[in-house]
ZAMARGU-4260 file (C-alpha; in steps of 0.2 Angstrom, whole numbers, plus 5000, padded with zeros to 4 digits):
<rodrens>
0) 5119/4979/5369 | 5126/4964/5378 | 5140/4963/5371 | 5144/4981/5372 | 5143/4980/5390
5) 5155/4965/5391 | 5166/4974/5381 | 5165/4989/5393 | 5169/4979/5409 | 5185/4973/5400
10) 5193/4988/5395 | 5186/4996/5412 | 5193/4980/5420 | 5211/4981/5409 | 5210/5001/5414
15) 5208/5007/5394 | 5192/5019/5403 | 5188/5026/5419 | 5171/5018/5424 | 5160/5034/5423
20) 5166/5034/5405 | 5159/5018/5402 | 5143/5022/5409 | 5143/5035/5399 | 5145/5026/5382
25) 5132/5015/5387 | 5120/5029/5391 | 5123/5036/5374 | 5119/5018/5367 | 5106/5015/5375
30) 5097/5031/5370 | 5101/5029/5351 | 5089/5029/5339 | 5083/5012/5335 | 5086/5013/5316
35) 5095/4999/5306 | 5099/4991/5292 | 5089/4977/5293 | 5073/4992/5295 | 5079/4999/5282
40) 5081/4984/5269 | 5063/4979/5274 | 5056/4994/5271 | 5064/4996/5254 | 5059/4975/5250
45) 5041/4984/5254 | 5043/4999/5243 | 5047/4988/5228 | 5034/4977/5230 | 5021/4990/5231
50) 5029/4998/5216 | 5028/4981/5206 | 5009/4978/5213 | 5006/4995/5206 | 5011/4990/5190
55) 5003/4973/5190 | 4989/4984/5193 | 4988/4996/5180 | 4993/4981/5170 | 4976/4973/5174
60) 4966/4987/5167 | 4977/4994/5152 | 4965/4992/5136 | 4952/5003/5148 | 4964/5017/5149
65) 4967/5031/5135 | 4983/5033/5130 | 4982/5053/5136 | 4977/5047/5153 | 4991/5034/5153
70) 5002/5048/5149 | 4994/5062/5159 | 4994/5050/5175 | 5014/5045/5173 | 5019/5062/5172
75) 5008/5066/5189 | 5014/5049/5198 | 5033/5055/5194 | 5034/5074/5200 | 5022/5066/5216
80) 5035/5055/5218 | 5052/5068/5214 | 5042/5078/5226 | 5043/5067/5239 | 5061/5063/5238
85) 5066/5081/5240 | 5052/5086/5254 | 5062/5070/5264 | 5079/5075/5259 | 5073/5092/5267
90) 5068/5083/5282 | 5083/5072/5284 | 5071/5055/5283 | 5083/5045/5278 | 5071/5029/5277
95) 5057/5036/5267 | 5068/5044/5258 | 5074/5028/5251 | 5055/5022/5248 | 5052/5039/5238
100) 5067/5036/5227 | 5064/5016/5226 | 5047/5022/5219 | 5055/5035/5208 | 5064/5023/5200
105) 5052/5009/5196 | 5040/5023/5188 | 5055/5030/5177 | 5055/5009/5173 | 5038/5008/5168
110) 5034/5024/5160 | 5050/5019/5146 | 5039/5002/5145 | 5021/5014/5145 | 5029/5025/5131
115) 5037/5014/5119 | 5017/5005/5121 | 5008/5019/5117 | 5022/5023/5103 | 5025/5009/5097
120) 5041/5012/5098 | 5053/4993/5094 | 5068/4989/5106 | 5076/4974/5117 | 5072/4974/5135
125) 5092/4975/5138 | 5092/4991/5129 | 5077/4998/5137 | 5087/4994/5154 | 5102/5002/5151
130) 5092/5017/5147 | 5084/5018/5163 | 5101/5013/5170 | 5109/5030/5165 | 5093/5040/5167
135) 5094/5037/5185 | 5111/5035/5188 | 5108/5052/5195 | 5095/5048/5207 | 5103/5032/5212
140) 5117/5042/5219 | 5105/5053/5231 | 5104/5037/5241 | 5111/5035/5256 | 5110/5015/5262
145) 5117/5000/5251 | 5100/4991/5243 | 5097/5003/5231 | 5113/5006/5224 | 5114/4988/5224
150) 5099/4985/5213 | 5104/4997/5201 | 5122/4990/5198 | 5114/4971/5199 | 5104/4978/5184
155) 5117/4987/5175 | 5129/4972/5175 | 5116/4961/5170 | 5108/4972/5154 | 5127/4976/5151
160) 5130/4957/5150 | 5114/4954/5140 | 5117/4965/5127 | 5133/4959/5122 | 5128/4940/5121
165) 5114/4947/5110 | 5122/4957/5099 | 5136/4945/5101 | 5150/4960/5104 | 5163/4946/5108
170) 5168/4933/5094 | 5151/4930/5087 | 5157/4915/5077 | 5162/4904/5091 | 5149/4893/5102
175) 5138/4900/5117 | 5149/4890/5128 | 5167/4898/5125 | 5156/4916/5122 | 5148/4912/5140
180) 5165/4906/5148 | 5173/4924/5138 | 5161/4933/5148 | 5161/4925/5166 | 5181/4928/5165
185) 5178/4945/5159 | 5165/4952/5173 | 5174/4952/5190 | 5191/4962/5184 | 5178/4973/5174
190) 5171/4978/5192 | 5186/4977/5201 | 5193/4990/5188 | 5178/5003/5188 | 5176/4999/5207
195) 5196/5006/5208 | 5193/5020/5196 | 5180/5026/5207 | 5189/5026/5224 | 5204/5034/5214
200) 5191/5047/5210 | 5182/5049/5225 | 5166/5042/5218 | 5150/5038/5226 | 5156/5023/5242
205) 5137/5016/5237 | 5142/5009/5220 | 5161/5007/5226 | 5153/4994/5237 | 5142/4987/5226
210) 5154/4985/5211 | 5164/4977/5224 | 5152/4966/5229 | 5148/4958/5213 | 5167/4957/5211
215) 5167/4943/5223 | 5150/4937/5215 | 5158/4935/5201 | 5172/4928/5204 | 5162/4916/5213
220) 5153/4911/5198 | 5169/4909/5189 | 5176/4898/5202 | 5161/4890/5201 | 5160/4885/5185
225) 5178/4883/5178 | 5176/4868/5195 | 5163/4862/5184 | 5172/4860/5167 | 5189/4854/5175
230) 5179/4841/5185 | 5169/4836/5170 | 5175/4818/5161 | 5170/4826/5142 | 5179/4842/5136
235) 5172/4853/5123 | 5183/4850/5105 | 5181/4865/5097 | 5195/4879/5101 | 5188/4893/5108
240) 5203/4902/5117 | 5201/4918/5108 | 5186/4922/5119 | 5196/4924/5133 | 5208/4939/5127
245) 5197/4950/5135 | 5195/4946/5149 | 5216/4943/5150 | 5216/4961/5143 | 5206/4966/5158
250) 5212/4956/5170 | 5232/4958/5165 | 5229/4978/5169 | 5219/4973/5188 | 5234/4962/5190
255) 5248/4976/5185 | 5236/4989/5195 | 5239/4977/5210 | 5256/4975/5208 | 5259/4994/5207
260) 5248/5000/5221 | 5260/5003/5236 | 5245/5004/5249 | 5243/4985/5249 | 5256/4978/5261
265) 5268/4962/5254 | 5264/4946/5258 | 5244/4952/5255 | 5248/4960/5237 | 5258/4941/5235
270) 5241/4933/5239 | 5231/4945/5229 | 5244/4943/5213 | 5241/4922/5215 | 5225/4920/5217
275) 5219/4932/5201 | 5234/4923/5192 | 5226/4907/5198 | 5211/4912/5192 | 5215/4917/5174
280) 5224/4903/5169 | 5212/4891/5176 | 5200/4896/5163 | 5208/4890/5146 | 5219/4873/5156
285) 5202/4871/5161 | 5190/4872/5145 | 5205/4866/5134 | 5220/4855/5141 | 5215/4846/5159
290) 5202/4833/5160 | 5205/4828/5179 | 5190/4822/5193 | 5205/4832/5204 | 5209/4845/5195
295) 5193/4858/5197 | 5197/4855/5216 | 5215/4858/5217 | 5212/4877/5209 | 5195/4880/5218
300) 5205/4877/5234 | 5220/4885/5228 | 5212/4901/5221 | 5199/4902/5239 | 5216/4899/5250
305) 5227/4914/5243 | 5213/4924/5243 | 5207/4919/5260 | 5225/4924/5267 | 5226/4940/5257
310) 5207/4945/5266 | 5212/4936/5282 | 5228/4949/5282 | 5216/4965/5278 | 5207/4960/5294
315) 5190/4956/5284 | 5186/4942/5296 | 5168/4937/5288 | 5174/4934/5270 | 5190/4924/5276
320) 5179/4913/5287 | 5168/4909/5272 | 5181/4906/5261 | 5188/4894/5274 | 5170/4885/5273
325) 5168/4883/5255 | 5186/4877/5255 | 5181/4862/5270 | 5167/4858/5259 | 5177/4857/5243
330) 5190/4848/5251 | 5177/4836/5258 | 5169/4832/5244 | 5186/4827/5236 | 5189/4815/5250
335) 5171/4808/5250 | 5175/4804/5231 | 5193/4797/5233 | 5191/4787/5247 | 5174/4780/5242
340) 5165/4766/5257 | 5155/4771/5269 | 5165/4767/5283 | 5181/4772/5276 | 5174/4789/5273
345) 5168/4789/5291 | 5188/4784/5298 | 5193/4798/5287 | 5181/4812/5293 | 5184/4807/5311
350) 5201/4809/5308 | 5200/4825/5299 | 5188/4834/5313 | 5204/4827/5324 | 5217/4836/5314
355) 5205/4850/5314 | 5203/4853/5332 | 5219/4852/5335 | 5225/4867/5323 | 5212/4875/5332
360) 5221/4872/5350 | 5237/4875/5341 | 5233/4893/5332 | 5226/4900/5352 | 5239/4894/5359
365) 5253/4900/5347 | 5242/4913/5341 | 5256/4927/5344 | 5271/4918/5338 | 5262/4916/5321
370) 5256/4933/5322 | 5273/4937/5325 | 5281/4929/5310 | 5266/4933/5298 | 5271/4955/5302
375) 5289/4949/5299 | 5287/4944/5283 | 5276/4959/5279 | 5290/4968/5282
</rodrens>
């Protein structure tokens, strides 16, 4: 609220508003109702921890329960609990709405686990997952705040991603390490894909933003541990390229998708189109060819810096500044393992925080000419 009245003395002061008007939008804010996310996500980390205590519970005491009780009390607890999601969707309580759903769904989890008990009924706990992942797909999407979604699609992609390394769906001859590495490339342009496919279709935005996020997860990961293999002093010897078609397959049609959308301004589809091309090919110079202590770095910072400008220019001001973090440490640790010594390293950082500051000085005050050149060669 502070800050919204700073901001209302500006544009009052550079004559934007009249000053009634900004004592009217602060009225209005003031008077809001309190509710926010960070209610929200507590309530729903509270929901799912009673639903787990539940079934910790019942858990406890299972051999004294008959299996028509077992049955006869799941079937109560779910309409109890279908009942309560529509009586506060009639109500328009959004947050216990959540908790009925987050409920619902962990009962439809346990009673798949409750019936293939009393059934005996054989499976693997990724297939059972996927199951309750597409039988409450359509439950998931009558939420209206981000954690569940979340959860769901956390849980899809990881029974998806479990089932294929155990029924080894990609190239079940070769080593779990180029299997894992097939994969790892695999997941973040199979969630930028389906991510795109929904917006073209004007899908749920929930999932959209999930899929989104565990696009940059992902890729995360993969930066991550390609850094890993290219910094490494052994490489693997036996070839395992072939794992990696895939995820080329998938990634060459993100990459052409990119390429051919004309919503995405130049120089940011320039950026987008070098850091993914970054990314692919790290994967087999990595795990095949390169063997440098550099090497892992020199992508890492390469692949975070064209992204960081390609998000930088979309005006998504958190992610750049973290990219530009991970970037300083990664950088850092390069230089703390060239230069080596104590007091060397010291000179060098004093230095470094120097040349920092002074782009810093530089960037405000030449902020508009830079600004200036950038939107010229977006045009």
């Amino acid at each position: 609220m502070k800050r919204l009245q700073q901001h209302l003395q500006e544009w009052v002061r550079e004559g934007f508003i009249l000053s009634s008007q900004a004592e009217s939008i602060a009225a209005y804010e003031d008077n809001r109702p309190a509710g926010s996310w960070m209610r929200t996500s507590f309530m729903a980390l509270g929901a799912t921890v009673i639903g787990l205590g539940i079934i910790s519970l019942v858990a406890a005491n299972w051999y004294l329960i008959s299996s028509q009780i077992k049955l006869g009390g799941d079937l109560l607890l779910l309409l109890a609990l279908a009942s309560g999601v529509l009586w506060t969707g009639e109500r328009q309580t959004v947050w216990l709405r959540e908790i009925f759903l987050i409920l619902f769904l962990l009962a439809c989890m346990a009673s798949i686990g409750l019936i293939g008990q009393i059934y005996h009924a054989s499976g693997h706990l990724p297939e059972a997952m996927l199951f309750w992942c597409l039988a409450t797909l359509s439950a998931v999407l009558l939420s209206k705040e981000s954690y569940l979604p979340f959860l769901w699609t956390t849980l899809f992609l990881g029974s998806l991603l479990f089932y294929s390394w155990e029924r080894m769906l990609f190239y079940p001859h070769h080593s779990d390490f180029w299997r894992w590495l097939g994969l790892i490339l695999l997941l973040p342009s199979f969630c930028a894909i389906f991510s795109h496919l929904l917006t073209r279709l004007r899908g749920p935005l929930s999932l959209i933003v999930a899929l989104k996020g565990w696009t940059l997860i992902s890729a995360g990961m993969g930066v991550f541990t390609i850094d890993l293999i290219l910094s490494s002093s052994e490489q693997p010897t036996d070839s395992g390229w072939l794992v990696f078609l895939p995820g080329f397959i998938f990634g060459g049609i993100l990459w052409l998708g990119i390429w051919m959308d004309k919503g995405i301004r130049a120089l940011r589809k320039k950026l987008l189109l070098i850091s993914w091309a970054l990314y692919m090919i790290s994967f087999p110079l990595g795990s095949m060819f390169l063997t440098s202590e550099y090497a892992g770095a020199g992508f890492t910072i390469a692949i975070m810096g064209s992204f960081a400008g390609a998000v930088g220019l979309a005006g998504q001001r958190s992610i750049f500044t973290y990219l530009i973090l991970l970037m300083g440490l990664r950088f850092l640790g390069v230089y703390v393992t060239a230069v080596g010594g104590l007091a060397l390293t010291g000179v060098g950082l004093i230095f470094s925080g120097l040349l920092i500051l002074g782009i810093i000085y530089l960037w405000g005050k030449n902020r508009q000419k830079i600004v200036a050149w950038v939107e010229g060669l977006e045009s």
